[in-house]
N, C-alpha and C positions, 0 to 999 in steps of 0.2 A: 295764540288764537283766542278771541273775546266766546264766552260763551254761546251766544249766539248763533254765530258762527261753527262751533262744537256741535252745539244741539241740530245743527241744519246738516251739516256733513256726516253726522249719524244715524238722523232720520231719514235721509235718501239712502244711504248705506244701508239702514238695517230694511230699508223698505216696507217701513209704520207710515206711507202717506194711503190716501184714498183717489186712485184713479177716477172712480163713478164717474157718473155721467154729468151733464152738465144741468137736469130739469127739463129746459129748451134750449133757443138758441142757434142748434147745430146738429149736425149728425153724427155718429160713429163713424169710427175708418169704414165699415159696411155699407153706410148711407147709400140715396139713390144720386146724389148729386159728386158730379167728375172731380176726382182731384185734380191739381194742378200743380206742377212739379217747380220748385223753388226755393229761396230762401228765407228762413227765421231770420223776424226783423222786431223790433222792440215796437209797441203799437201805443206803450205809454211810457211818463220818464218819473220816476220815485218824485221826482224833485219839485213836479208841475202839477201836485194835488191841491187844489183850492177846495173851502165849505161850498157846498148849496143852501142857498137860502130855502125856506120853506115853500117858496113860489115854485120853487125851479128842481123841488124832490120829488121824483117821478113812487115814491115810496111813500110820498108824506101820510099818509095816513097810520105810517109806524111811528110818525116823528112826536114824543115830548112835548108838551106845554111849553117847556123849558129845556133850549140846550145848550149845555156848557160842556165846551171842548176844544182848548185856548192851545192855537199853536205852542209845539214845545213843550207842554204837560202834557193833551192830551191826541196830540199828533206832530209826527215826525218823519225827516227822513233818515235811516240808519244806511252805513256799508251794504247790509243786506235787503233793503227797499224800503218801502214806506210803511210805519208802523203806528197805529193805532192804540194808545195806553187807555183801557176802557176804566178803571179807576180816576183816569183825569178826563174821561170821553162818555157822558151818557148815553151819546146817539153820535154814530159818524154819517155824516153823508157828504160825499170827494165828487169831484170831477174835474175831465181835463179833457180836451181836445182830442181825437187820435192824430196822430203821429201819420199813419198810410190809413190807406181805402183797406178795405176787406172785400172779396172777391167771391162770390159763389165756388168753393171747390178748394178755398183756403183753410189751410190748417192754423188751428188757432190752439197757444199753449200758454197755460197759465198756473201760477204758483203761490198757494194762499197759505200760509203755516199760523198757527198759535201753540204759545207753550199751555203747561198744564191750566184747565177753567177751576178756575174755585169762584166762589160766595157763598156770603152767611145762609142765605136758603138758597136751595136749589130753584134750578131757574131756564132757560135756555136763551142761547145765544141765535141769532142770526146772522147774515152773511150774505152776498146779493154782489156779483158784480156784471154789469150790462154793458154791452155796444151798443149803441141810440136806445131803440126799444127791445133788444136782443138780450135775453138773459144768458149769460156764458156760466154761469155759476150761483146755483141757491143751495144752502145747505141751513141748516138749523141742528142748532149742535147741544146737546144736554149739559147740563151745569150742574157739581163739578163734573171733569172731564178730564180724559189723558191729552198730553199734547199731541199734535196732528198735524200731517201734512197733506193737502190737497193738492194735486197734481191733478190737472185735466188738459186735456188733448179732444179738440175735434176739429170737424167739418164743416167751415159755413156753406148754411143753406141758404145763404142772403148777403145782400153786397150793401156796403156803406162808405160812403163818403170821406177820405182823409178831411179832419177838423169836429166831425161831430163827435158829442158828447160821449165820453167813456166816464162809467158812474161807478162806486166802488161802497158799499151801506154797510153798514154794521153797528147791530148793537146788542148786549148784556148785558148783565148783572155782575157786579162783584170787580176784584184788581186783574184785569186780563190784559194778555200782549200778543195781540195778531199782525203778521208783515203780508204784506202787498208784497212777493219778490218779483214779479215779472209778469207780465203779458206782453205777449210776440203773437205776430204774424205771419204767415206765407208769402213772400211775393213774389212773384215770376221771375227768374233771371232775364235776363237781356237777349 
């Protein structure tokens, strides 16, 4: 078993990830909007991350003068999803298609990990991953830092289009390794 992989099946085991909430986006299982009973469906694929140019980063105003972050150094796809090496990555900003529609009353699950943050100064990291204008996920994480799993689960309060844009940002200071492992959707069975 590749490290990785070790660190991921011990981190869900020992149960060191961060449920939280999402910022926006969605609701809690509580929300006021109905669930809809169904299956988890993958909403994106590791494999189909492209860059945003600066025209088309809905964040740009976090974006570098200069970004450098050259498939392969400083983005990948591993066994375990799409990983980010912010040592060869100044500024990421990903996007891709979705995969399905999103549904008011769909449950949306998603899985962000990084191992330990270090750099020379401290520092903080960010993090941001959106359905069109829908933020599923903001977090801002202190530098250095223990490693971490985020695990989020909610409610969309909002319906979007299979094909529009799913966005995925990240950036810090110092040699850091965050994976994309998954985002899934709800869809109605048949």
């Amino acid at each position: 078993m590749t490290s990785r992989r070790l660190f991921f099946a011990c981190a869900l085991a020992a149960g060191c990830g961060d449920a939280g909430s999402p910022n926006s986006g969605g609701t809690d299982s509580t929300g006021s909007v109905a669930e809809i009973d169904g299956t988890m469906v993958d909403l994106v694929k590791p494999q189909a991350w492209v860059q945003l140019g600066a025209d088309a980063d809905p964040l740009r105003d976090h974006r570098p003068a200069s970004v450098e972050c050259p498939l392969g150094v400083g983005w990948l796809v591993e066994v375990t999803g799409f990983e980010v090496n912010t040592g060869g990555c100044n500024y990421g900003a990903f996007t891709q298609p979705s995969l399905r529609e999103i549904v008011p009353g769909a449950q949306i699950s998603l899985n962000l990990y990084h191992f330990d943050l270090v750099a020379a100064e401290p520092a903080t990291a960010h993090a941001v991953i959106m359905a069109g204008d829908h933020v599923l996920l903001e977090r801002e994480v202190e530098i250095p830092g223990k490693a971490m799993v985020y695990e989020v689960d909610l409610v969309a309060d909002f319906a979007l289009a299979a094909g529009e844009p799913v966005v995925f940002h990240l950036h810090n200071h110092g040699q850091n390794t965050w994976t994309l492992a998954s985002i899934q959707v709800e869809v109605e069975d048949p």
